[in-house]
Residue, then its C-alpha position, 0 to 999 in steps of 0.5 A: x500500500x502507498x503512504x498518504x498524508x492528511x491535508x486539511x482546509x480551515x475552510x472546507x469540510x470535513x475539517x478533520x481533512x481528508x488523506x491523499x496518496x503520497x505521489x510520483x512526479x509523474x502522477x502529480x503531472x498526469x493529475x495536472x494535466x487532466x485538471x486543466x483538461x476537466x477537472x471532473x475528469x480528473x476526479x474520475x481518474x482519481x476515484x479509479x486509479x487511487x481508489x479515493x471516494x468522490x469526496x476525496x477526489x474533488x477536494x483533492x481537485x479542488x485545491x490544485x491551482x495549475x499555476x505553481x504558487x498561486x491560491x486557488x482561494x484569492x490568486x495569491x502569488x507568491x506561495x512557497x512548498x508543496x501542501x500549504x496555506x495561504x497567509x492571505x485566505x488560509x486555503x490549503x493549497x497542493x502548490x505542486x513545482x512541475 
């Protein structure tokens, strides 16, 4: 079984967050690119492939903005590492550096 991490967002529920498989560049790149095709594609994808509930999977969807170091709460800009906060908003954010 692949590790996971539990993310969590001050502002969605459930607020005890939710655990998401720890990922492969590649498989942050796919997810990515599916996104920015169809966000309900992309969750489709990670329901089958990571077996995540549809939950999971939009929350997941949800808080990947597809530009590196911007908040998909209030588009702030200069966010810095892979699962954080906005200082701003609080968002969670999966600033994935692809």
């Amino acid at each position: 079984m692949k590790k996971s991490r539990i993310v969590q967002c001050p502002k969605c529920l459930p607020k005890e967050g939710i655990q998401i498989p720890e990922l492969s560049l590649a498989e942050k790149r796919k997810i990515l690119e599916s996104i920015k095709v169809s966000p309900l594609q992309a969750i489709l994808m990670l329901c089958e492939k990571y077996s995540l509930s549809h939950l999971e999977a939009k929350y997941m969807v949800l808080h990947i903005h597809t530009v590196c170091g911007f908040c998909v709460g209030c588009s702030f800009d200069q966010l810095e590492g892979e699962y954080v906060h906005c200082p701003k908003c609080k968002s969670l954010n999966l600033n994935w550096k692809l």
